[in-house]
N, CA, C, O and CB atoms as a CASP TS submission, in Angstrom:
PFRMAT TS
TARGET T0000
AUTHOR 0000-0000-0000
METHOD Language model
MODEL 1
PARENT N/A
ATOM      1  N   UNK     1       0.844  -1.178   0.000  1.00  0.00           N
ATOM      2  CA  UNK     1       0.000   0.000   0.000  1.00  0.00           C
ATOM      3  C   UNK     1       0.890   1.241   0.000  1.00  0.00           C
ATOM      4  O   UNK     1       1.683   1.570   0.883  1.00  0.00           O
ATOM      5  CB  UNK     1      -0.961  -0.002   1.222  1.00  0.00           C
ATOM      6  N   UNK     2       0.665   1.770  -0.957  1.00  0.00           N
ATOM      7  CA  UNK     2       1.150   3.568  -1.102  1.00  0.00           C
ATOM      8  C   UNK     2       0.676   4.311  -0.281  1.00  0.00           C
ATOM      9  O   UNK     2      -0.539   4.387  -0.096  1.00  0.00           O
ATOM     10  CB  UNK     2       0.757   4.380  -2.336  1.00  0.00           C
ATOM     11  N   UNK     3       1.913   5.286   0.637  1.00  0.00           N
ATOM     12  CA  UNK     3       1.349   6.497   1.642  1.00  0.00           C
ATOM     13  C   UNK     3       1.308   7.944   0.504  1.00  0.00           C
ATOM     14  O   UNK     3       2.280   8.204  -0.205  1.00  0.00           O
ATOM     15  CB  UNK     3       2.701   6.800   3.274  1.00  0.00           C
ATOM     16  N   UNK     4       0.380   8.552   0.494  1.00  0.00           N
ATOM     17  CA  UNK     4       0.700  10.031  -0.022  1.00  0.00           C
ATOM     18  C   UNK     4       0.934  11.010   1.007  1.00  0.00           C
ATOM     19  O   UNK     4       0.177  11.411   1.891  1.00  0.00           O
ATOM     20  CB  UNK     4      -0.426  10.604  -0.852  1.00  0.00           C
ATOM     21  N   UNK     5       2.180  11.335   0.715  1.00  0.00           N
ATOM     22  CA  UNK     5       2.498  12.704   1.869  1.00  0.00           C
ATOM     23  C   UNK     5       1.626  14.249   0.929  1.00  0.00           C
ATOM     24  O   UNK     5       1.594  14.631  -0.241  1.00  0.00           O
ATOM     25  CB  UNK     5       4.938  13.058   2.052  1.00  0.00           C
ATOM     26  N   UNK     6       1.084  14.694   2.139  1.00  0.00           N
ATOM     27  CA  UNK     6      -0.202  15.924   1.470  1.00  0.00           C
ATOM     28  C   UNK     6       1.059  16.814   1.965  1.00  0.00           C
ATOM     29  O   UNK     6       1.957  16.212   2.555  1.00  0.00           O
ATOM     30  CB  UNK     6      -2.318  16.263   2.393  1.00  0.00           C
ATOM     31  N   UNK     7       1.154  17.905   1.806  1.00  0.00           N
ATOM     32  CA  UNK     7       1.711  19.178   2.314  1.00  0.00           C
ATOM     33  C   UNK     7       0.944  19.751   3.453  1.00  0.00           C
ATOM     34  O   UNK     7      -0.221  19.354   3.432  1.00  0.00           O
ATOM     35  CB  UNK     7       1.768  20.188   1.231  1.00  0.00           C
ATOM     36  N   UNK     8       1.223  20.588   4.482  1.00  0.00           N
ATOM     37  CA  UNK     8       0.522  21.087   5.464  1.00  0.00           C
ATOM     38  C   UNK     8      -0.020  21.720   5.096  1.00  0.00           C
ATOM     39  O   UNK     8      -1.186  21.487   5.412  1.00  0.00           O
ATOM     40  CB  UNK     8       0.887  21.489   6.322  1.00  0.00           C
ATOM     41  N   UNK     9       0.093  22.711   4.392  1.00  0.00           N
ATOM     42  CA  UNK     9      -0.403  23.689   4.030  1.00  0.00           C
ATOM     43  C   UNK     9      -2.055  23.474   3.021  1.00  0.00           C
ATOM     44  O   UNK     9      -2.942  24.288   3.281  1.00  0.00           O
ATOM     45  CB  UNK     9       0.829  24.303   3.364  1.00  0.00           C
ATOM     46  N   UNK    10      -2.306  22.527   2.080  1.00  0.00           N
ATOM     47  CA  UNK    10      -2.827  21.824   1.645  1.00  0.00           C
ATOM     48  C   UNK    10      -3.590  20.845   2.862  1.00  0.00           C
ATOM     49  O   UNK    10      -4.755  20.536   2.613  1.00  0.00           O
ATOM     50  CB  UNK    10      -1.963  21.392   0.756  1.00  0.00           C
ATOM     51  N   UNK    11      -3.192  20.509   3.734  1.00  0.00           N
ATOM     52  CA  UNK    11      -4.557  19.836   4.862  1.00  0.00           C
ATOM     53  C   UNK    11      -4.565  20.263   5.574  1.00  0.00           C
ATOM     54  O   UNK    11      -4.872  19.581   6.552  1.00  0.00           O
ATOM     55  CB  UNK    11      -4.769  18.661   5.461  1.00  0.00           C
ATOM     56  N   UNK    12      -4.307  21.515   5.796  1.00  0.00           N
ATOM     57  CA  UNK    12      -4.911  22.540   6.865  1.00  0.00           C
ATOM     58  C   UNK    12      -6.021  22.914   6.028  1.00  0.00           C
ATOM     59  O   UNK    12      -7.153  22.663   6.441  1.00  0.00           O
ATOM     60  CB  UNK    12      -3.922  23.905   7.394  1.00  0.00           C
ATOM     61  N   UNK    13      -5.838  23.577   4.718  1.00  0.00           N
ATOM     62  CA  UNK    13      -6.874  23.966   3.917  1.00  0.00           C
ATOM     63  C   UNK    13      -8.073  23.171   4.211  1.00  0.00           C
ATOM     64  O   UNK    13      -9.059  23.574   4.829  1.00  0.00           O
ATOM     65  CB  UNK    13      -6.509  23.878   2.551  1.00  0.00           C
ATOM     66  N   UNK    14      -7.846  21.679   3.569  1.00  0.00           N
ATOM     67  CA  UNK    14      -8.840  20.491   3.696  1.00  0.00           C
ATOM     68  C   UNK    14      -9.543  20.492   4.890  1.00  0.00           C
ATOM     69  O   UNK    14     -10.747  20.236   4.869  1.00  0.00           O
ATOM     70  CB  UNK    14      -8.196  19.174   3.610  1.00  0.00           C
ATOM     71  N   UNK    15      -8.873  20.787   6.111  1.00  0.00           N
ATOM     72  CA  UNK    15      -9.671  20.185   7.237  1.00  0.00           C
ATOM     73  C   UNK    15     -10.456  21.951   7.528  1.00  0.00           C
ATOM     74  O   UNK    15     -11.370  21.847   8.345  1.00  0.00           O
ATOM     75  CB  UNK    15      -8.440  19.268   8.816  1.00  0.00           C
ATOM     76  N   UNK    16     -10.296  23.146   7.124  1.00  0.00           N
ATOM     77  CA  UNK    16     -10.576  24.394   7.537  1.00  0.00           C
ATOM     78  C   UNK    16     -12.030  24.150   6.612  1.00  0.00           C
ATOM     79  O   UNK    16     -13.134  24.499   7.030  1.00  0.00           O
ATOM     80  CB  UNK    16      -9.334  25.736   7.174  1.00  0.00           C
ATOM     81  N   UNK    17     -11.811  23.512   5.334  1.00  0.00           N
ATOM     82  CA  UNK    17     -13.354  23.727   4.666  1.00  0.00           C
ATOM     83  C   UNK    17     -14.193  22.695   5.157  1.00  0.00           C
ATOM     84  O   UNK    17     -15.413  22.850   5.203  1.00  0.00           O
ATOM     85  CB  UNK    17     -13.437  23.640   2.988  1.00  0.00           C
ATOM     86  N   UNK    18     -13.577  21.549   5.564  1.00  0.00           N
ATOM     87  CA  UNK    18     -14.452  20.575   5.682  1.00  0.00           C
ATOM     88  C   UNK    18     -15.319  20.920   7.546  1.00  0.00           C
ATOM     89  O   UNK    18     -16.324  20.352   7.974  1.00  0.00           O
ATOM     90  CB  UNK    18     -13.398  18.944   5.409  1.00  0.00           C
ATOM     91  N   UNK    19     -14.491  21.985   8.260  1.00  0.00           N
ATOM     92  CA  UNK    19     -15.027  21.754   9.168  1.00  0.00           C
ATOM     93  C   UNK    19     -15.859  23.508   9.209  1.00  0.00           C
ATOM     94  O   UNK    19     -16.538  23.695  10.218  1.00  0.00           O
ATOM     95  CB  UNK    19     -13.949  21.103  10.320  1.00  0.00           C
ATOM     96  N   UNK    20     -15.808  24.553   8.303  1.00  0.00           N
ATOM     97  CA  UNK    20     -16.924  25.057   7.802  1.00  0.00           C
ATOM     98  C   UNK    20     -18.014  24.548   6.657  1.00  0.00           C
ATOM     99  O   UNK    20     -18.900  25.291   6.235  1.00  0.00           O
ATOM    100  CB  UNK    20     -16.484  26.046   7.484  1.00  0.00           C
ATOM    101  N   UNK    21     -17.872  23.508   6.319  1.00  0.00           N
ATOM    102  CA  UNK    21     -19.160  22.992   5.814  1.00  0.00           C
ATOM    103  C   UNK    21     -19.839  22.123   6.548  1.00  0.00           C
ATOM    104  O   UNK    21     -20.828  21.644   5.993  1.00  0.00           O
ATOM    105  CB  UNK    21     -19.048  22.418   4.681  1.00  0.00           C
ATOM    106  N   UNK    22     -19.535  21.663   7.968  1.00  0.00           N
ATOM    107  CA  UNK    22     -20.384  20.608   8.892  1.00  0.00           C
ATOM    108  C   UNK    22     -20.795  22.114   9.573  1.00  0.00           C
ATOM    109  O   UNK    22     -20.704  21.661  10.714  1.00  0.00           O
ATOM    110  CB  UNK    22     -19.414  19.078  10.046  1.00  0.00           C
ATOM    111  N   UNK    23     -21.107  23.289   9.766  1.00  0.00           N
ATOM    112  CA  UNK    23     -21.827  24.311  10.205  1.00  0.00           C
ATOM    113  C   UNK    23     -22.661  24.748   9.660  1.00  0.00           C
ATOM    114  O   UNK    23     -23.361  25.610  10.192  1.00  0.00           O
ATOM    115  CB  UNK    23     -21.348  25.098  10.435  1.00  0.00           C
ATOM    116  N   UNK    24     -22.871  24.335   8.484  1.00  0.00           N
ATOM    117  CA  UNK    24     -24.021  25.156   7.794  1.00  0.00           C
ATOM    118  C   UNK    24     -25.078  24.308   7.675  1.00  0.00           C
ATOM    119  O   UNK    24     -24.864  23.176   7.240  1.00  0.00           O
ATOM    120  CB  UNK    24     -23.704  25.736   6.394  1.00  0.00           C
ATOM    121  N   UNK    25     -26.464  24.727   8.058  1.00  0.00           N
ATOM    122  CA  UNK    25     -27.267  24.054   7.980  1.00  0.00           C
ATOM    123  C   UNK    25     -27.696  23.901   6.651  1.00  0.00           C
ATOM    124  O   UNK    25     -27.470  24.567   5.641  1.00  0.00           O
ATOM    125  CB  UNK    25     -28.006  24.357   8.751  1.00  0.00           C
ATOM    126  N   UNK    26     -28.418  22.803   6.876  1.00  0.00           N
ATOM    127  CA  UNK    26     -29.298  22.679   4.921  1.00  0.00           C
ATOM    128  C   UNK    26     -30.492  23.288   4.912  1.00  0.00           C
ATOM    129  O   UNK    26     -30.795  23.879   3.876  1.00  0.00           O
ATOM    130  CB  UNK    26     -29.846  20.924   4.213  1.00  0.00           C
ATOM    131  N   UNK    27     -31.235  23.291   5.797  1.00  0.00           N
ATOM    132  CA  UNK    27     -32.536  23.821   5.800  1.00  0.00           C
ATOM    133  C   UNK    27     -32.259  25.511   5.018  1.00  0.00           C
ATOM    134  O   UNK    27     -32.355  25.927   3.864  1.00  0.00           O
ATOM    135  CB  UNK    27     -33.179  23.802   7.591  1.00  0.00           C
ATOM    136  N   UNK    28     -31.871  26.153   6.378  1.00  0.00           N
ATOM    137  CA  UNK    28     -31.530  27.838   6.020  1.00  0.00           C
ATOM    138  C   UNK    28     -30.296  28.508   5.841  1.00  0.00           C
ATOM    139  O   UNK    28     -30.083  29.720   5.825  1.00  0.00           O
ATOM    140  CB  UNK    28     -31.967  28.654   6.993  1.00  0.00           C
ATOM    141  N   UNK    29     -29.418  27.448   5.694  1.00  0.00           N
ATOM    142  CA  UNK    29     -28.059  28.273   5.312  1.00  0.00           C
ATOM    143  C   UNK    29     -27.171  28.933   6.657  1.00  0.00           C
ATOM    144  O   UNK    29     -26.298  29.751   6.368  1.00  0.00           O
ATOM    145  CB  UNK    29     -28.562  29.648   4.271  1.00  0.00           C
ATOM    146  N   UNK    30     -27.312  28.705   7.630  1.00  0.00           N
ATOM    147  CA  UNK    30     -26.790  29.653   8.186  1.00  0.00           C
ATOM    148  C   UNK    30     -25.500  28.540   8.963  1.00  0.00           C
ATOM    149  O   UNK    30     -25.404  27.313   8.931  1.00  0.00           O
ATOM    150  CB  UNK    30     -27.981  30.613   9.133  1.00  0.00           C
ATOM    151  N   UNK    31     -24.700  29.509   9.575  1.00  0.00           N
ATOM    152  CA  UNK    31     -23.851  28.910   9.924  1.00  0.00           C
ATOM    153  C   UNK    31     -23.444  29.079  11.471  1.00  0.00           C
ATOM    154  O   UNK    31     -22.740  29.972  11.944  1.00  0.00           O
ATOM    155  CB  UNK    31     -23.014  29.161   9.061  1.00  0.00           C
ATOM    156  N   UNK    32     -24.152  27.840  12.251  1.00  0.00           N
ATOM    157  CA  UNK    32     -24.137  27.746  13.313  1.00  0.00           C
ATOM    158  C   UNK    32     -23.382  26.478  13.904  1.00  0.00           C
ATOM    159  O   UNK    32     -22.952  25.668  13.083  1.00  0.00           O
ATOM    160  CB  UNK    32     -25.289  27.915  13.567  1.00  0.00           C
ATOM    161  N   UNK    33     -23.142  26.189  15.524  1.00  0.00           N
ATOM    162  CA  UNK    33     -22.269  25.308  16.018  1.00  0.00           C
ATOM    163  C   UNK    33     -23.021  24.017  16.575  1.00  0.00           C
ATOM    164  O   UNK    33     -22.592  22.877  16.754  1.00  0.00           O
ATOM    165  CB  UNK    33     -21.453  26.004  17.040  1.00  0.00           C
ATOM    166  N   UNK    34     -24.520  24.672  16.830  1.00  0.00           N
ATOM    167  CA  UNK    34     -25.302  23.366  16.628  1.00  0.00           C
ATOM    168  C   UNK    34     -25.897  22.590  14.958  1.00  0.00           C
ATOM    169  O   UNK    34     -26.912  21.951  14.681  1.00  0.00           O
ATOM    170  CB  UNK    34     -26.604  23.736  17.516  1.00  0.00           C
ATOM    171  N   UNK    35     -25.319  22.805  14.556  1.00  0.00           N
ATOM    172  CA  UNK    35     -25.516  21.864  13.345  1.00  0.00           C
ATOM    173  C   UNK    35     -24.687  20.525  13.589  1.00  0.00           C
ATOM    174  O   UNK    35     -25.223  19.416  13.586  1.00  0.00           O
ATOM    175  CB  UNK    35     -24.997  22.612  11.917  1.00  0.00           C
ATOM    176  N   UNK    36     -23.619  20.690  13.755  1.00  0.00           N
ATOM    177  CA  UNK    36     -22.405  19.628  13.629  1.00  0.00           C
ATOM    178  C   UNK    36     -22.963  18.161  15.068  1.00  0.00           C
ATOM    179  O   UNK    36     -22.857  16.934  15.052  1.00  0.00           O
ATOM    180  CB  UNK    36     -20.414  20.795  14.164  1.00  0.00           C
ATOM    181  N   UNK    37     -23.598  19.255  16.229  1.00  0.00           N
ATOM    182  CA  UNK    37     -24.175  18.602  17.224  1.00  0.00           C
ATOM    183  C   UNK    37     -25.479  17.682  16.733  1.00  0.00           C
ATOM    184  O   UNK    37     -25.682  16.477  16.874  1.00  0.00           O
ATOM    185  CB  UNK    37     -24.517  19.651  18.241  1.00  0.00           C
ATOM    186  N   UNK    38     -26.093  18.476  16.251  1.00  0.00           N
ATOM    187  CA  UNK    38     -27.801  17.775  15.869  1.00  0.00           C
ATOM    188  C   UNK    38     -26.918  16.752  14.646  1.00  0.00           C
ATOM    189  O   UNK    38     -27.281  15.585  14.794  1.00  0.00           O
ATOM    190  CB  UNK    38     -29.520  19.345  14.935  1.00  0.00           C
ATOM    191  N   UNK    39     -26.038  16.873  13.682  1.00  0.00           N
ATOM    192  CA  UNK    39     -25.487  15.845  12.575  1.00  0.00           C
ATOM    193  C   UNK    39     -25.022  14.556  13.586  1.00  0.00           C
ATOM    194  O   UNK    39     -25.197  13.344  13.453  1.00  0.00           O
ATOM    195  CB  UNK    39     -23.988  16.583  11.536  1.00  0.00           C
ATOM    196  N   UNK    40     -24.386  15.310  14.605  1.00  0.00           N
ATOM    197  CA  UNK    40     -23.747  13.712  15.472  1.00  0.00           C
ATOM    198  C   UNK    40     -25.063  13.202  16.177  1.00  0.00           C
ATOM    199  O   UNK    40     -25.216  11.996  15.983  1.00  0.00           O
ATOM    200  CB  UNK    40     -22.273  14.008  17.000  1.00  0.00           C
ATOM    201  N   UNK    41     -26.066  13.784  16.948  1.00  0.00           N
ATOM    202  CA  UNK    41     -27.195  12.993  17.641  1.00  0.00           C
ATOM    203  C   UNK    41     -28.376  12.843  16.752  1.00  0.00           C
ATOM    204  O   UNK    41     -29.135  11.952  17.130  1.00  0.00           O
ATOM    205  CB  UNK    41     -27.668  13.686  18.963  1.00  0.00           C
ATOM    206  N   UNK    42     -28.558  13.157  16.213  1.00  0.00           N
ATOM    207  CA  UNK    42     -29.767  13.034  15.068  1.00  0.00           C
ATOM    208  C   UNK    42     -29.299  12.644  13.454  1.00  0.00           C
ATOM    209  O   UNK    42     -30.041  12.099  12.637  1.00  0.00           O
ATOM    210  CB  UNK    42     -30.562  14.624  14.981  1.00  0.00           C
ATOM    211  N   UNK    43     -28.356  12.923  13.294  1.00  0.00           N
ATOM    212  CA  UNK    43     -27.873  12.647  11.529  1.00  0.00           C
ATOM    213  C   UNK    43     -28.978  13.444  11.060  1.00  0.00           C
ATOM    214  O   UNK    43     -29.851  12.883  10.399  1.00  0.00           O
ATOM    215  CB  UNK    43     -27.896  10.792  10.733  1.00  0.00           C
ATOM    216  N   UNK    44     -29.051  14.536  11.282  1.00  0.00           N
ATOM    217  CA  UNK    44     -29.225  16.029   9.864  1.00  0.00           C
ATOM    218  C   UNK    44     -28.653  16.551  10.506  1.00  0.00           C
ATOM    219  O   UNK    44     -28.511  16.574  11.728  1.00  0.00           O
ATOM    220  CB  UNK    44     -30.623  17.002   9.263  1.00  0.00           C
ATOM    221  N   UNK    45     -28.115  17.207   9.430  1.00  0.00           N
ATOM    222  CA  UNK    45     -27.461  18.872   9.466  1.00  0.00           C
ATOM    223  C   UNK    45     -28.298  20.183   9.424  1.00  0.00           C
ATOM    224  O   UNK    45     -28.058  21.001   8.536  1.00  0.00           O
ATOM    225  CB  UNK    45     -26.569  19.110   8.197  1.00  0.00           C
ATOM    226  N   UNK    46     -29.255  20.417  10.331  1.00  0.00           N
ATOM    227  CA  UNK    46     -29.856  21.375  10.721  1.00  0.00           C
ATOM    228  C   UNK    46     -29.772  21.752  12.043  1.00  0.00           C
ATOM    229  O   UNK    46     -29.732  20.967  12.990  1.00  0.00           O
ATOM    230  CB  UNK    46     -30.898  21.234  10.406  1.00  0.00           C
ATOM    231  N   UNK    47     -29.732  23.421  12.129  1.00  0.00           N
ATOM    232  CA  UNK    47     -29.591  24.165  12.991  1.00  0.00           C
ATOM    233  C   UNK    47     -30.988  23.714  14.112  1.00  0.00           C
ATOM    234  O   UNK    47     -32.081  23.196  13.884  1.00  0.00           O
ATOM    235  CB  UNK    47     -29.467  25.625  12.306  1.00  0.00           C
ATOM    236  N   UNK    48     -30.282  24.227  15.451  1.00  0.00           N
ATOM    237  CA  UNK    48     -31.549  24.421  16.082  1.00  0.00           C
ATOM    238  C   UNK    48     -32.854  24.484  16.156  1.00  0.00           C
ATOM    239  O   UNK    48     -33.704  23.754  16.667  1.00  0.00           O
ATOM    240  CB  UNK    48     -31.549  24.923  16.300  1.00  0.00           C
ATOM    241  N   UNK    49     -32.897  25.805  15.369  1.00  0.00           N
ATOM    242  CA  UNK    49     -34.039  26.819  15.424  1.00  0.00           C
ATOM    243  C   UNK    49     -34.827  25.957  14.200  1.00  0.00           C
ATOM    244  O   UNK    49     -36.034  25.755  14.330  1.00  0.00           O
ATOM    245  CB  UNK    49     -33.567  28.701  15.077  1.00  0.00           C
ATOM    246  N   UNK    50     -34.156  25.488  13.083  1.00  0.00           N
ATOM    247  CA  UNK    50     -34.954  24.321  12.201  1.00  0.00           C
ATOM    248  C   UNK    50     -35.410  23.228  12.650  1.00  0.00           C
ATOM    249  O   UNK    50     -36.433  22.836  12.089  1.00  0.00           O
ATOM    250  CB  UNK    50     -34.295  23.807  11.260  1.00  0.00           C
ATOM    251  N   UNK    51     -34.939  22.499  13.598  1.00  0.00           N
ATOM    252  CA  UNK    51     -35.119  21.159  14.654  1.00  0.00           C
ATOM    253  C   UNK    51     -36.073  21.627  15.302  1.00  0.00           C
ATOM    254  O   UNK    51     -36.961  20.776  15.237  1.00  0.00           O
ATOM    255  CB  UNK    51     -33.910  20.663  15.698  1.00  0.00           C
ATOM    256  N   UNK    52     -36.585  22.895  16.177  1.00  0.00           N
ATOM    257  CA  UNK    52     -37.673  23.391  16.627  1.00  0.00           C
ATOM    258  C   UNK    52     -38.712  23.171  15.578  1.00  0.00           C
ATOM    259  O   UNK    52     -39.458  22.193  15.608  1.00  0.00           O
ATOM    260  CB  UNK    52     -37.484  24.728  17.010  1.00  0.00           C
ATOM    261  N   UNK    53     -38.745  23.855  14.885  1.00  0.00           N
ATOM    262  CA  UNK    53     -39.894  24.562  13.644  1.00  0.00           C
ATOM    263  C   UNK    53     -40.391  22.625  12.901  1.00  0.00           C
ATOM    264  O   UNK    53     -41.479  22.144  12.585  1.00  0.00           O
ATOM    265  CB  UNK    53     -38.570  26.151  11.839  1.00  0.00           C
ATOM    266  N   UNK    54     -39.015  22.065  12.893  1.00  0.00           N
ATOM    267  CA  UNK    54     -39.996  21.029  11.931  1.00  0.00           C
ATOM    268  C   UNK    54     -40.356  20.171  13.115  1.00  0.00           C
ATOM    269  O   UNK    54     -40.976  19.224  12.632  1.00  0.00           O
ATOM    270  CB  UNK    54     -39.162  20.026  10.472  1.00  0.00           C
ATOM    271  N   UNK    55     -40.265  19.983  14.743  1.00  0.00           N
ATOM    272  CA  UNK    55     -40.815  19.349  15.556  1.00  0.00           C
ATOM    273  C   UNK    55     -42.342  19.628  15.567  1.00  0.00           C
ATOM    274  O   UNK    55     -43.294  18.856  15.460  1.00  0.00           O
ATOM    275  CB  UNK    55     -40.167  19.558  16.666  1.00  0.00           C
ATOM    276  N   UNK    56     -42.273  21.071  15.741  1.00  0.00           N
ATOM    277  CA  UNK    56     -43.702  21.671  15.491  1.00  0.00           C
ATOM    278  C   UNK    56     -44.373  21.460  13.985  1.00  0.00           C
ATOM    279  O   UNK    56     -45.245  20.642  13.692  1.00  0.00           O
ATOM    280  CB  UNK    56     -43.595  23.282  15.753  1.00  0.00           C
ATOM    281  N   UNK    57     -44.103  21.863  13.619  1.00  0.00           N
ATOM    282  CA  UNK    57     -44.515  22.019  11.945  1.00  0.00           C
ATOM    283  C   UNK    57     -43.863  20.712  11.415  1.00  0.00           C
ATOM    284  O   UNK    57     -42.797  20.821  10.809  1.00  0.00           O
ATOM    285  CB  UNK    57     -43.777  23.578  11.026  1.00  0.00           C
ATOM    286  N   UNK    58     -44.475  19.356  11.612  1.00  0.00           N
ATOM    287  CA  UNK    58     -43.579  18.313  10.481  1.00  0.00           C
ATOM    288  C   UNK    58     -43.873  18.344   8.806  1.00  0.00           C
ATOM    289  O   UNK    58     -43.631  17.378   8.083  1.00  0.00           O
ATOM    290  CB  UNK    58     -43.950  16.635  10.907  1.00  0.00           C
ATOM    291  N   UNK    59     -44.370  19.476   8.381  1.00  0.00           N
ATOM    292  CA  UNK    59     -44.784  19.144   7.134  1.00  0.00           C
ATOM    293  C   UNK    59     -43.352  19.687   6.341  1.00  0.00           C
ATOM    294  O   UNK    59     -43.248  19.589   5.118  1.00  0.00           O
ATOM    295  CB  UNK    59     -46.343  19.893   6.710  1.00  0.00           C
TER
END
């Protein structure tokens, strides 16, 4: 098995986008710190305030 050495500079990048795109919710876009929470206990990526609204409102 082949190792690829990445450059630092290059997976700092990688891990800086990948861990602003687990913040953004799908519902409304916004970019909050409970998203990444509700993705680990629930598996969606929605904010809070969306986890409220579709508890109430499931349509």
């Amino acid at each position: 098995m082949r190792q690829y050495i990445i450059p630092t500079e290059e997976k700092y990048k990688m891990e800086d986008e990948k861990i602003i795109y687990d913040k953004i919710c799908e519902e409304c876009g916004k970019d909050e710190n409970s998203v990444k929470q509700n993705l680990i206990i629930h598996g969606f990526k929605i904010c809070n305030s969306c986890k409220l609204s579709k508890t109430i409102f499931p349509l």
